[in-house]
Phi, psi and omega in degrees: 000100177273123209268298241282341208276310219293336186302307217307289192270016128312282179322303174264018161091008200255139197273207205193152165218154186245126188258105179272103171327316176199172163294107176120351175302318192263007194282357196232000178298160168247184228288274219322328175292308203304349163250012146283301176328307151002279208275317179294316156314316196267327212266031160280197183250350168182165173214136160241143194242145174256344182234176160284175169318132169284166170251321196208171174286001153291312163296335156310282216284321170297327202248329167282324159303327177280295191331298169300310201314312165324294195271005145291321172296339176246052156223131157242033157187137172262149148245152163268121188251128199212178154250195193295337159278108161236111210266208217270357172277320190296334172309316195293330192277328170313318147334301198263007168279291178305288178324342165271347183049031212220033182237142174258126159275139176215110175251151191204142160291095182264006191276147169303158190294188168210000000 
């Protein structure tokens, strides 16, 4: 959940849907995000989840793949918003984004000015 994006795309008026891998995907946030997470929730245009509660990380990993797979087939452009950190799924996903030819990348420094 990148929480920083949901101001953005209020603020320009662009609506949004939020894709929940499984039941249960979001239980481990923490409390200070959970009422962004909240605040992102109500004001999307909808929100769908694609799987039941997983059993092992092979059903994590399967249900987060079908999830993007879910928002490539309907969309007909993504953007990504990301910082300065990205870990090794996201690269994958970045992959498999570009292969579809169909992504906006937005990298940003989220760290405060000093």
């Amino acid at each position: 959940f990148e929480e920083s994006i949901i101001p953005l795309l209020s603020y320009m008026d662009i609506p949004y849907v939020i894709v929940n891998p499984y039941v249960g995907y979001f239980d481990d946030v923490k409390k200070s995000t959970r009422i962004k997470l909240w605040v992102a929730l109500e004001g999307s245009k909808s929100v769908v989840t694609i799987g039941d509660k997983v059993k092992n990380i092979m059903e994590h990993d399967d249900t987060l793949e079908e999830s993007i797979n879910f928002i490539l087939d309907r969309s007909d452009v993504m953007l990504c918003v990301c910082g300065p950190k990205k870990s090794g799924h996201i690269h994958r996903v970045y992959d498999k984004l570009f292969e579809r030819d169909k992504v906006i990348i937005l990298n940003y420094d989220g760290s405060p000015d000093e």
